[in-house]
C-alpha positions as a Markdown table, in Angstrom:
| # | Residue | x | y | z |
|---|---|---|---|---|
| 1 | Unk | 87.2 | 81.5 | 77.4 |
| 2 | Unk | 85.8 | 80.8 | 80.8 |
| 3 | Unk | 89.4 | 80.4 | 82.3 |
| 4 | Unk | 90.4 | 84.5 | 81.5 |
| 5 | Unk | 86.9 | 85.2 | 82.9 |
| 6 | Unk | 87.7 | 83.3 | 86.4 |
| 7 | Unk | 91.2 | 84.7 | 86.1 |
| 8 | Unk | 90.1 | 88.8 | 85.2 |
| 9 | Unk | 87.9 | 88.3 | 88.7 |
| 10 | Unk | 90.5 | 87.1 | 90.6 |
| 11 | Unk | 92.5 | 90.1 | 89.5 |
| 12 | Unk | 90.2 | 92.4 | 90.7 |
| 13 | Unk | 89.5 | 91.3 | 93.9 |
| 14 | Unk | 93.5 | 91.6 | 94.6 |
| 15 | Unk | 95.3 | 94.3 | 96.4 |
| 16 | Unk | 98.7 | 94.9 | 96.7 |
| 17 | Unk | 100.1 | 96.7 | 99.7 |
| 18 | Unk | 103.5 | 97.8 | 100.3 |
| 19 | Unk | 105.2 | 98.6 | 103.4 |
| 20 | Unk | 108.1 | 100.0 | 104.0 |
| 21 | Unk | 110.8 | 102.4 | 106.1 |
| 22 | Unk | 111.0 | 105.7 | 104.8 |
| 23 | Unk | 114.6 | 105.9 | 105.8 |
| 24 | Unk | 114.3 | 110.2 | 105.9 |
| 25 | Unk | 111.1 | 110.0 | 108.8 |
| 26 | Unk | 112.8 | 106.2 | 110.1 |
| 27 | Unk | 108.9 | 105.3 | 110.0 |
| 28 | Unk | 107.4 | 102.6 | 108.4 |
| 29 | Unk | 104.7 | 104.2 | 105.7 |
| 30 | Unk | 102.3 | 102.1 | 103.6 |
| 31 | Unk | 100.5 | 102.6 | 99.8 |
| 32 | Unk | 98.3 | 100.3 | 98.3 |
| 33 | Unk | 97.8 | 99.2 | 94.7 |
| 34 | Unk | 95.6 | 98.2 | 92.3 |
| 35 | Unk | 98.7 | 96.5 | 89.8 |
| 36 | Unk | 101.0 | 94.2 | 90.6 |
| 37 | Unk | 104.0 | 95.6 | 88.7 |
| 38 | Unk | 103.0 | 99.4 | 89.6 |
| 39 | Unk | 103.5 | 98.1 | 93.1 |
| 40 | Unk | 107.1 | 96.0 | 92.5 |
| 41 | Unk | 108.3 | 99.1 | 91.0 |
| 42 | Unk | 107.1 | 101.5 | 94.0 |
| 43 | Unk | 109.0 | 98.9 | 96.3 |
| 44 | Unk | 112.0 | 98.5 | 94.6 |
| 45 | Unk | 112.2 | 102.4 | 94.2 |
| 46 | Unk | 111.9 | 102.7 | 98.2 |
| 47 | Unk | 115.0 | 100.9 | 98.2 |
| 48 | Unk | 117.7 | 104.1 | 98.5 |
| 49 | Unk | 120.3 | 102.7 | 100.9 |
| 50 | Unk | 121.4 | 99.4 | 102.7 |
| 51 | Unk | 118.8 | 99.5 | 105.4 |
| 52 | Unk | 116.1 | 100.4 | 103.4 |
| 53 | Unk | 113.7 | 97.4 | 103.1 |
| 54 | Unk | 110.5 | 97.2 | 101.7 |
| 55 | Unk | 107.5 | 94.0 | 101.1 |
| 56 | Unk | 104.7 | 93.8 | 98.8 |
| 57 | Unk | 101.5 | 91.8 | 100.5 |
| 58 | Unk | 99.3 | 90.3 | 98.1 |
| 59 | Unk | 95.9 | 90.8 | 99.7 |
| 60 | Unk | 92.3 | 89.6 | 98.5 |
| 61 | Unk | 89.7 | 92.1 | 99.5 |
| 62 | Unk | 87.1 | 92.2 | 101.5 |
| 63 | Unk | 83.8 | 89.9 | 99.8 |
| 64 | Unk | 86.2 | 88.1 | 97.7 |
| 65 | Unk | 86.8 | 84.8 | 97.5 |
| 66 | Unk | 89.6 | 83.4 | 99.6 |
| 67 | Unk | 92.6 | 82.0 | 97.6 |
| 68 | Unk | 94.3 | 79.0 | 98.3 |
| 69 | Unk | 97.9 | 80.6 | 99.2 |
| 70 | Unk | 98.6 | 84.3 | 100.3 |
| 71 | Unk | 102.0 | 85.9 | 98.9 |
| 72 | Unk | 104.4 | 88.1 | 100.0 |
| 73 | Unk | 107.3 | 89.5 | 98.2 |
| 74 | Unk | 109.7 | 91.2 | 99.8 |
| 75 | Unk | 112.2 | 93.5 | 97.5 |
């Protein structure tokens, strides 16, 4: 029991940002999440043509404590 207690706090004190190139403006925009999957399917949606890109930063926030290894996915 005390493992999905350590594991529900570590899922709140993630973020998930996503950047990537609006290929309409040819800026780079950002949006940040509170769910992991909400932001994989945001990224892969950015992806509309061959040089549209876009990466999912797993971020702990601010007061949390620091995790051993930070992630980035990039769709």
């Amino acid at each position: 029991m005390e493992n999905k207690q350590e594991s529900r706090v570590e899922i709140q004190d993630v973020e998930f940002h996503v950047s990537y190139l609006d290929t309409l403006s040819g800026r780079i925009e950002h949006e940040d999440f509170s769910d992991r999957r909400a932001a994989e399917r945001f990224a892969d949606a950015q992806l509309k043509d061959e040089e549209s890109w876009a990466v999912v930063d797993v971020v702990v926030r601010q007061g949390a404590q620091p995790q051993e290894h930070a992630q980035q996915l990039v769709a």
